[in-house]
C-alpha positions as CSV (number, residue, x, y, z in Angstrom):
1,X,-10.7,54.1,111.7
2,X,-8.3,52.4,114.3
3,X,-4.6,53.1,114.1
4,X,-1.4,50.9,114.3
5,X,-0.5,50.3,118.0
6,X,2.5,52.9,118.9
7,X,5.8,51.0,119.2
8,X,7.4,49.8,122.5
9,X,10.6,51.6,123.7
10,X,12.9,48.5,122.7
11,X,11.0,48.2,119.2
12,X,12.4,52.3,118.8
13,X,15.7,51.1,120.0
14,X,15.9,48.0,117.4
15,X,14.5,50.5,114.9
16,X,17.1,53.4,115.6
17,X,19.9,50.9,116.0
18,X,19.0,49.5,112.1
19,X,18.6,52.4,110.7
20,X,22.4,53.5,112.3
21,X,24.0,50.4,110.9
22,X,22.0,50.8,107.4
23,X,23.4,54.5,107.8
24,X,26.9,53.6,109.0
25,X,27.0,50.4,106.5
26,X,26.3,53.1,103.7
27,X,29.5,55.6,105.3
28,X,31.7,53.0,105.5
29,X,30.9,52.1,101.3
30,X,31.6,55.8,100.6
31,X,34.3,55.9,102.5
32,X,36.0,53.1,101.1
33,X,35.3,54.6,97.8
34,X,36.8,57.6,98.4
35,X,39.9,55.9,99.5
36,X,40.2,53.4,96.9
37,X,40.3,56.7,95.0
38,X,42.4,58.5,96.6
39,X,45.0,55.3,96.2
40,X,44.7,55.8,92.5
41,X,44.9,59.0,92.4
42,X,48.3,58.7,94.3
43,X,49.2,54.9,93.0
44,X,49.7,54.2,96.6
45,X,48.3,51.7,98.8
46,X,48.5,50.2,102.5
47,X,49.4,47.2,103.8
48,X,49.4,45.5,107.1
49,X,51.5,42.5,108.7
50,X,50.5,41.0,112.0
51,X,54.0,39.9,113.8
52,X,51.9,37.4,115.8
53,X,49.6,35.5,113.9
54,X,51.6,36.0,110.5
55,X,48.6,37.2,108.8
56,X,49.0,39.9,106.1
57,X,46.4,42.4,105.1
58,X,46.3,44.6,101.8
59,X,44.4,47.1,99.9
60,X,43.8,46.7,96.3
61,X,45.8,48.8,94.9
62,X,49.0,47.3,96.9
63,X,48.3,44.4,94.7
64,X,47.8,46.6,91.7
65,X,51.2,48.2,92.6
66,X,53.3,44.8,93.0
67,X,51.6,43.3,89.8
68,X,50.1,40.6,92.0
69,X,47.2,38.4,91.7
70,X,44.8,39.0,94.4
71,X,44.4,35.3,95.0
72,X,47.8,34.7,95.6
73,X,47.6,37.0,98.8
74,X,49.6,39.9,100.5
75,X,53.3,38.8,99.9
76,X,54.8,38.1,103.5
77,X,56.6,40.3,105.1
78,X,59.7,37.7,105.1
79,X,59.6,37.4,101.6
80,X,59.4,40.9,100.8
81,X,62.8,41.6,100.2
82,X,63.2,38.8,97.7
83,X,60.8,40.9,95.6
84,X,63.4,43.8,95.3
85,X,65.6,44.0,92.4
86,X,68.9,43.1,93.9
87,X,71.0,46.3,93.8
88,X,68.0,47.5,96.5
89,X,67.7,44.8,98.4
90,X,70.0,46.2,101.5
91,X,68.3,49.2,101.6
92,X,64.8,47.3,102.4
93,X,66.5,45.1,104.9
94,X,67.8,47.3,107.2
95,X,64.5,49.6,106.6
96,X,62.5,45.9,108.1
97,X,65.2,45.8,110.9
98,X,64.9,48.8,111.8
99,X,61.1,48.7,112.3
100,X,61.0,45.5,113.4
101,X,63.8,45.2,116.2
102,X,64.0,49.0,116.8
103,X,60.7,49.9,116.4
104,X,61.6,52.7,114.9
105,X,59.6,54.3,111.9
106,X,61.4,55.1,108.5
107,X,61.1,54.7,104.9
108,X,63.1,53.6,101.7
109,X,63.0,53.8,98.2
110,X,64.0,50.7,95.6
111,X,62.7,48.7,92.4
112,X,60.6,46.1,91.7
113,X,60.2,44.5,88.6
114,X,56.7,44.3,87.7
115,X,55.7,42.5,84.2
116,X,59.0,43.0,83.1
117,X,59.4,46.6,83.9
118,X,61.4,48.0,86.4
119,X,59.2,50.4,88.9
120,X,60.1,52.6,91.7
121,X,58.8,52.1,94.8
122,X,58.7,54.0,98.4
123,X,57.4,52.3,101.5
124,X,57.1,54.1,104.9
125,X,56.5,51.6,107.7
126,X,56.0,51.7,110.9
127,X,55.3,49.6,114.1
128,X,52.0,49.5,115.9
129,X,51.7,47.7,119.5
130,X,47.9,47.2,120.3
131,X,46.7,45.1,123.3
132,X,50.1,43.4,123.4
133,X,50.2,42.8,119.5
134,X,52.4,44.3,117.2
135,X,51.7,44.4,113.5
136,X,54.0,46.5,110.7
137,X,51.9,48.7,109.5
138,X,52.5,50.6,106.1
139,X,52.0,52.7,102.8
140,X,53.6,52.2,99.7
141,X,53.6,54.2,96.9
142,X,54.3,53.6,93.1
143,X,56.6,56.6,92.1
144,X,58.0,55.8,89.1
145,X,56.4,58.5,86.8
146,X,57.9,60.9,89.2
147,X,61.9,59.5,89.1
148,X,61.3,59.1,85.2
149,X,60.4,63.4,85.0
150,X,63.2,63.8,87.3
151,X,65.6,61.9,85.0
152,X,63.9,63.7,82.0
153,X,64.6,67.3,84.0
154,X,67.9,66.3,85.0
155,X,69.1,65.2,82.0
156,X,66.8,68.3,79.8
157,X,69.4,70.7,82.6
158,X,72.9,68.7,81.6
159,X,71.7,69.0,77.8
160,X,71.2,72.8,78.7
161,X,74.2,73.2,80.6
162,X,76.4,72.1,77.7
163,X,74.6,74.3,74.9
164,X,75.5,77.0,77.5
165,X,78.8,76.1,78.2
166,X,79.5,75.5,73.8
167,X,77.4,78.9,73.5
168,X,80.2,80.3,76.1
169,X,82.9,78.9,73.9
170,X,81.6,80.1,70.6
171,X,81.1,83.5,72.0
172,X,84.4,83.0,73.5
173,X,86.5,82.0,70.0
174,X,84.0,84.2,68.6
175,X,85.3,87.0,70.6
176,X,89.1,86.8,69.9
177,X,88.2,86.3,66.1
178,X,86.4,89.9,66.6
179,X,89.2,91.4,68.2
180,X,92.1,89.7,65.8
181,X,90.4,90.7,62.4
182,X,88.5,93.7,63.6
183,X,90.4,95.4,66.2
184,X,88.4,98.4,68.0
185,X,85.1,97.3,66.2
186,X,82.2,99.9,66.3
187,X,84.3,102.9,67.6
188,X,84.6,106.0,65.8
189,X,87.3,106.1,63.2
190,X,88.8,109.6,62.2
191,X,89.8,109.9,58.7
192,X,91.4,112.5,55.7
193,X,88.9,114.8,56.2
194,X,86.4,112.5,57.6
195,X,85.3,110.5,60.6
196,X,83.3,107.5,60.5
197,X,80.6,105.9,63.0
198,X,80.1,102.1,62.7
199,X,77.6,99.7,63.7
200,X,78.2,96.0,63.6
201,X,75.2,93.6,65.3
202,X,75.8,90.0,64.7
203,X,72.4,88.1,64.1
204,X,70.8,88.0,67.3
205,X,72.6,90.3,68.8
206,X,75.2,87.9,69.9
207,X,78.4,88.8,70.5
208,X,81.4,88.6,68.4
209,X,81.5,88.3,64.6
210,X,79.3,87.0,61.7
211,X,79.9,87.3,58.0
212,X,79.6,90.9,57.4
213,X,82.7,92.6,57.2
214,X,83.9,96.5,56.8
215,X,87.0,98.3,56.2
216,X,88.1,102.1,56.7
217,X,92.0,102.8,55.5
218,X,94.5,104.8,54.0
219,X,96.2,104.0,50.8
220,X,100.0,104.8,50.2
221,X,98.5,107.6,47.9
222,X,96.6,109.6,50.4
223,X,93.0,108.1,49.2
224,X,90.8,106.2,51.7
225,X,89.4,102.9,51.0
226,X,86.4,102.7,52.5
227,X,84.4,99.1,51.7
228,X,81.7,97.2,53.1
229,X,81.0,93.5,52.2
230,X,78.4,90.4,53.2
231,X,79.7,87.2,53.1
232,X,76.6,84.3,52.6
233,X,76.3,82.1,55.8
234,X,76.2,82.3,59.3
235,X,78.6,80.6,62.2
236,X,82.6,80.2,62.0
237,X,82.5,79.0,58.6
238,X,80.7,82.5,57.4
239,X,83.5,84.4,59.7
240,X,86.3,82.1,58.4
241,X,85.4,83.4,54.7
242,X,84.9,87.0,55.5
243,X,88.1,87.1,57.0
244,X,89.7,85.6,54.3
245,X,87.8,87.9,51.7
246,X,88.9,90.9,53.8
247,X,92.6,90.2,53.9
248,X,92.3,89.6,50.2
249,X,90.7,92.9,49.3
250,X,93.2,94.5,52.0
251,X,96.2,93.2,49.8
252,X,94.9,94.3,46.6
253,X,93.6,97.8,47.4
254,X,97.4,98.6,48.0
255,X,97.8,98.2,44.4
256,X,95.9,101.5,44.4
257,X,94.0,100.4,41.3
258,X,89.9,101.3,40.8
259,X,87.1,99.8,43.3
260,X,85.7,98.0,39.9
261,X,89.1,96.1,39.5
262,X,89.4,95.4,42.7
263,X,85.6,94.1,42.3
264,X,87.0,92.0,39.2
265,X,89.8,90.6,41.3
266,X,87.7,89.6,43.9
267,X,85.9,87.6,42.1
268,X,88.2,85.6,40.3
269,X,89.0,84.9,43.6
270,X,85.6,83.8,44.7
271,X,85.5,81.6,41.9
272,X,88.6,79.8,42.3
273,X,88.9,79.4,45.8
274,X,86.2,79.9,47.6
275,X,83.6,76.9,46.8
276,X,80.0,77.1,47.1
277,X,80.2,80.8,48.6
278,X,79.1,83.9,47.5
279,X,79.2,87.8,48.8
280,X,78.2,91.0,48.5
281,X,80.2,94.3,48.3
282,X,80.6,97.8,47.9
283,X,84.3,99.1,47.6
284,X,84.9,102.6,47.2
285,X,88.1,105.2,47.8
286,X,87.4,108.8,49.0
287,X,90.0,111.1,47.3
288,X,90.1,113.9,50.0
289,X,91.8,116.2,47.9
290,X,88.8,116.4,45.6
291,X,86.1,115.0,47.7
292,X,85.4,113.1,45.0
293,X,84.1,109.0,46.1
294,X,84.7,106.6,43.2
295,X,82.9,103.0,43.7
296,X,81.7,99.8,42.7
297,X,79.2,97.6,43.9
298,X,78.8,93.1,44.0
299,X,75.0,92.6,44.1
300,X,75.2,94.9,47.1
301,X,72.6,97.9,48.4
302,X,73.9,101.0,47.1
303,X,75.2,103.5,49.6
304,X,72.8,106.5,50.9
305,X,74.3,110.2,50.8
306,X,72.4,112.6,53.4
307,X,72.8,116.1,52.3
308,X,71.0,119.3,53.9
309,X,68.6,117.1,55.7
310,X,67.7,115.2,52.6
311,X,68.6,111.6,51.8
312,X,69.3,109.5,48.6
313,X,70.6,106.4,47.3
314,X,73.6,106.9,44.6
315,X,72.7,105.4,41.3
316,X,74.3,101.9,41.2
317,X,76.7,101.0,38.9
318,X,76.9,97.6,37.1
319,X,77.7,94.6,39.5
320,X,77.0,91.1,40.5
321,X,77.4,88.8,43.7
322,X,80.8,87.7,44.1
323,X,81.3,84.0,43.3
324,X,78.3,84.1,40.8
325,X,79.8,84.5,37.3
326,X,82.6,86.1,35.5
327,X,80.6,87.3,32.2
328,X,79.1,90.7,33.8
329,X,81.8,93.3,34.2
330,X,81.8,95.6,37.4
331,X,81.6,99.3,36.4
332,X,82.6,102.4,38.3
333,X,80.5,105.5,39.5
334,X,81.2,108.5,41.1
335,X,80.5,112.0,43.2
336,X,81.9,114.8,44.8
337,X,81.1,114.7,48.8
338,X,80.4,118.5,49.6
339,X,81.6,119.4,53.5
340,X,79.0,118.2,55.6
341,X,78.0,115.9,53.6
342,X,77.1,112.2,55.2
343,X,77.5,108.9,53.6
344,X,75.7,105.8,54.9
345,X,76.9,102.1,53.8
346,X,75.3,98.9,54.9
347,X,74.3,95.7,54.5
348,X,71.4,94.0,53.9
349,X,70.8,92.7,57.5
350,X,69.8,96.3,57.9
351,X,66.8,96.7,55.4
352,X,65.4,92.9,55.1
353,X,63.5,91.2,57.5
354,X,61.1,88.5,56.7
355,X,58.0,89.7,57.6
356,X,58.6,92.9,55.0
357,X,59.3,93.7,51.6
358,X,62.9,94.7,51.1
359,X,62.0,97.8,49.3
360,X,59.6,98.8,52.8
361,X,63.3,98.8,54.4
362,X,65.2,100.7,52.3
363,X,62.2,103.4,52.6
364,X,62.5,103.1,56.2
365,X,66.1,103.4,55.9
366,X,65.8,106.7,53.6
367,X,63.7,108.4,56.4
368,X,65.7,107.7,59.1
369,X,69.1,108.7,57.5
370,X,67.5,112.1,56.4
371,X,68.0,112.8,60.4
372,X,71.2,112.1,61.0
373,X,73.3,115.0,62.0
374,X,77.2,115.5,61.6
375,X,77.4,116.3,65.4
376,X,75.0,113.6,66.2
377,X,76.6,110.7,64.6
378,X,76.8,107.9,67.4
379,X,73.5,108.3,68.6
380,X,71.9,109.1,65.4
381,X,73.4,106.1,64.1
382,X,71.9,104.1,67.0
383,X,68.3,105.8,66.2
384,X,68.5,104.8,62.4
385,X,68.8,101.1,63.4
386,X,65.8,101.1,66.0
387,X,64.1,103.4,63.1
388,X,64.3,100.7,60.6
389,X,63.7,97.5,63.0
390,X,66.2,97.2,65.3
391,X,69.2,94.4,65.1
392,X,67.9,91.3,63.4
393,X,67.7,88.3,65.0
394,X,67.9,86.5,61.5
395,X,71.0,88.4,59.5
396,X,73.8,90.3,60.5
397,X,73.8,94.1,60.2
398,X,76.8,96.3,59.6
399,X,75.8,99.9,59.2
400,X,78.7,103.0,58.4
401,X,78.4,106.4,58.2
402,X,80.9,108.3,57.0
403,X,80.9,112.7,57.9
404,X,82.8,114.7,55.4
405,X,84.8,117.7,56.7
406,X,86.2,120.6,55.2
């Protein structure tokens, strides 16, 4: 068996020295691979112009970035400027001065108008001097996705900005409303043998007014009216109601007649003057001579009375929305309030939520006001509303309790 005759030392040089290009020849594909994708995965590219011989040199993606035909070749350096929309123009010429006379790096931003679309473009330049040569060398980069997300940002925090600022004047008028209809709203009020606790949490929890509405007074006669009312709606226009069917029931209960007349009366007014609106109420007067509480109810939930640790809702009397029709009468009821007795009115922003049956609330309601304590009445109060749910974000809630004394 005879073997191949081992190679001569320049035969392992010629062999080493192909195998290096084949090696190198294979880098150098990889490597232009990997940086034709890292141009697209920037939308940049690079481009070189040779002050000298006037030759231009440019990746592919420069071309793909100007919207320009390969074949046509790099656009000169000369002419560059003419490719800039005109308001930009400037700001590219004295970039090209400055790296060109100067010789001083720097970059600029400005459009282009590529297929009918306007992009934005940066370019950062500078000037390489080799072997007595000089050639502009630089990168330019498509970044017109990232203006058009600013612009989208920018104008997403000036559209914020004025909800804020018309949120800040709502809450503002909303504020002066609260404090001109309602004066002192949610502090204790102290009564004819009674003292009262209120609660009033516009939907949200925002602050200010909504539609529900409450009143705690004492007639010429010595009886107290004590009434609590939901007008449908939300906003100004719910609060512009309310305040209108406030006054109106604070007129009329001077007249010292019974809450089921006043009921009547209200509604007649409803009717007339108050278009496409309803509301709900409870209007009662607390005689505290007799203890006795006379009162009518408008499609609204019936008042709780907490006695010796048990709680109750008093049997409704006969009574429909306000604004809904005129041929069901409004009846009266009544009881006798022993001392120490509490009485809890509400509305219905207190018991209804919409992911639970109304009649799960009023239970819930029933267990918290079996707690409440005459000398525990502002943060009992505060307990019952976590009890049942907490404010709702969807309804206003307006929540009274009323403590008999002796």
């Amino acid at each position: 068996m005879t073997g191949s005759a081992p190679l001569t030392a320049a035969e392992m040089v010629q062999r080493l020295r192909g195998e290096l290009d084949e090696h190198m020849a294979v880098e150098q594909q990889h490597l232009s691979a990997r940086l034709a994708h890292a141009e697209r995965l920037g939308d940049l590219g690079w481009a070189e112009w040779n002050l000298h011989s006037g030759e231009s040199t440019w990746s592919d993606h420069a071309y793909a970035i100007f919207g320009r035909d390969p074949g046509e070749g790099p656009i000169h350096l000369r002419d560059l400027v003419g490719h800039v929309e005109p308001p930009d123009r400037a700001v590219l010429d004295r970039l090209l001065r400055s790296v060109v006379d100067l010789a001083k790096p720097g970059q600029a931003e400005f459009r282009i108008r590529r297929e009918g679309e306007v992009r934005n473009l940066r370019a950062a330049l500078d000037l390489v001097v080799t072997g007595g040569r000089s050639a502009v060398h630089g990168v330019i980069q498509d970044i017109t996705g990232r203006r058009r997300a600013e612009r989208i940002m920018s104008e997403s925090r000036r559209q914020l900005l004025e909800v804020r600022e018309r949120a800040a004047e709502e809450r503002e008028v909303s504020v002066t409303l609260r404090e001109a209809i309602m004066p002192g709203l949610g502090s204790a009020v102290d009564l004819p043998r009674a003292r009262m606790e209120v609660r009033y949490i516009p939907a949200g929890m925002k602050d200010g007014l909504g539609g529900d509405w409450y009143e705690a007074a004492t007639l010429p006669d010595g009886r107290v009216l004590l009434t609590v009312g939901d007008v449908s709606g939300h906003g100004l226009p719910a609060i512009a109601q309310m305040t209108r069917l406030r006054h109106a029931l604070g007129g009329l209960a001077m007249t010292g007649e019974s809450p089921d007349r006043l009921l009547t009366w209200l509604n007649e007014l409803m009717m007339h003057r108050f278009e496409e609106t309803t509301a709900t109420a409870v209007v009662g007067h607390l005689d505290p001579a007799t203890g006795v509480f006379t009162w009518g109810q408008a499609g609204h939930p019936a008042p709780i009375l907490i006695r010796d640790g048990a709680a109750a809702h008093l049997e409704p009397p006969a009574g429909v929305l306000l604004g809904a029709t005129r041929s069901v009468p409004y009846e009266p009821a009544s009881v006798r309030l022993l001392e120490g007795d509490l009485l809890l009115l509400f509305t219905d922003g207190l018991v209804e939520r919409r992911d639970r049956d109304i009649d799960e609330g009023l239970a819930l309601t029933l267990k918290a006001a079996a707690g409440l304590e005459w000398g525990d009445l502002r943060a009992g109060l505060d307990r019952l509303i976590r009890s049942v749910g907490g404010p709702n974000p969807e309804d206003d809630t307006c929540v009274l309790v009323i403590g008999v004394r002796g």
